[in-house]
C-alpha positions as CSV (number, residue, x, y, z in Angstrom):
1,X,0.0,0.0,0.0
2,X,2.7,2.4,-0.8
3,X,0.3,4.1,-3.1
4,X,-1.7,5.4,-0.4
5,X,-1.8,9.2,-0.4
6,X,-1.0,11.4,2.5
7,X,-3.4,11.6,5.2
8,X,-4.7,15.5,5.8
9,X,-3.1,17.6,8.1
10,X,-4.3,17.1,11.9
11,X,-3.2,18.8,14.5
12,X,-3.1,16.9,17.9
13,X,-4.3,18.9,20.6
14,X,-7.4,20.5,22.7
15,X,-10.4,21.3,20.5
16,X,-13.8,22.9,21.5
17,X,-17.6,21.8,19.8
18,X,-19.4,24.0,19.0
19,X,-21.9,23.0,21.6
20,X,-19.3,23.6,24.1
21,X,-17.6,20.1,24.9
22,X,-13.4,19.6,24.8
23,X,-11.7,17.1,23.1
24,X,-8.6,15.9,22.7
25,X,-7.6,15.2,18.7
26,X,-5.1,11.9,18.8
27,X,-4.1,12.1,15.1
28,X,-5.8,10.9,12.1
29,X,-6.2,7.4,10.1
30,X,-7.9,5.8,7.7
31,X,-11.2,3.6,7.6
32,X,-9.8,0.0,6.7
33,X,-12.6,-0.5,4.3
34,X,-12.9,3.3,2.5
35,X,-9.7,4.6,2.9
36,X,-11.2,8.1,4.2
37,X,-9.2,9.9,6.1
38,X,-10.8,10.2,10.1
39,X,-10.1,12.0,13.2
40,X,-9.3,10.2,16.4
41,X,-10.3,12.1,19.2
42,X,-11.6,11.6,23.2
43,X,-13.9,14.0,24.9
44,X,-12.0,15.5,28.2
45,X,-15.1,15.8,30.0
46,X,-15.9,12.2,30.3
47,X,-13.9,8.6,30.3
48,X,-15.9,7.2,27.1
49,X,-13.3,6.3,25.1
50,X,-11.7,6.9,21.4
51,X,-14.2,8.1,18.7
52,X,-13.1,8.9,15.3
53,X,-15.2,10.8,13.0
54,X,-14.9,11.5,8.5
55,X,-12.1,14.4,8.7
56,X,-13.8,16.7,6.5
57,X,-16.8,16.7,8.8
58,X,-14.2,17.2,12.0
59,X,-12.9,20.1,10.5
60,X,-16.2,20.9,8.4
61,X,-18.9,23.9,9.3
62,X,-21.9,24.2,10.4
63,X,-24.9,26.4,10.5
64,X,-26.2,27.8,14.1
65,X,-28.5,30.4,14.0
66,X,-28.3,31.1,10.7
67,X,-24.4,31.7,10.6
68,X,-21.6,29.1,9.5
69,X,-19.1,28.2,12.0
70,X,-16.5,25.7,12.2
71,X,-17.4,22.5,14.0
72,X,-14.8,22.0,16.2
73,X,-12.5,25.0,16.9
74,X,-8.5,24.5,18.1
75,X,-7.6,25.5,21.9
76,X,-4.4,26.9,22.2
């Protein structure tokens, strides 16, 4: 599978949603049978484990209120 091509930049680190919960992004991968790029990421405010979600809906918008805004922001 050299072939494969790069996975999208993903900076690890503390991220807010947009409905207020933290998470922690891990890195990315891909999905085993797809080969789309995901996010692996935890929620700091609870122990439920790793999630991963499609990266382009990670780092995607959405509309609140009638205004677009990123779905998960970067802490620094």
């Amino acid at each position: 599978m050299n072939d494969l091509p790069p996975l999208p930049t993903t900076p690890p680190g503390r991220y807010r949603h947009y409905k207020g919960g933290e998470y922690e992004v891990l890195g990315a991968a891909r999905h085993s049978g797809t080969l789309e790029p995901l996010v692996v990421y935890r929620p700091l405010y609870n122990d439920s484990g790793w999630w991963v979600r499609p990266h382009a809906m990670f780092f995607g918008s959405v509309e609140v209120d009638g205004a677009m805004q990123l779905r998960f922001t970067r802490v620094l």
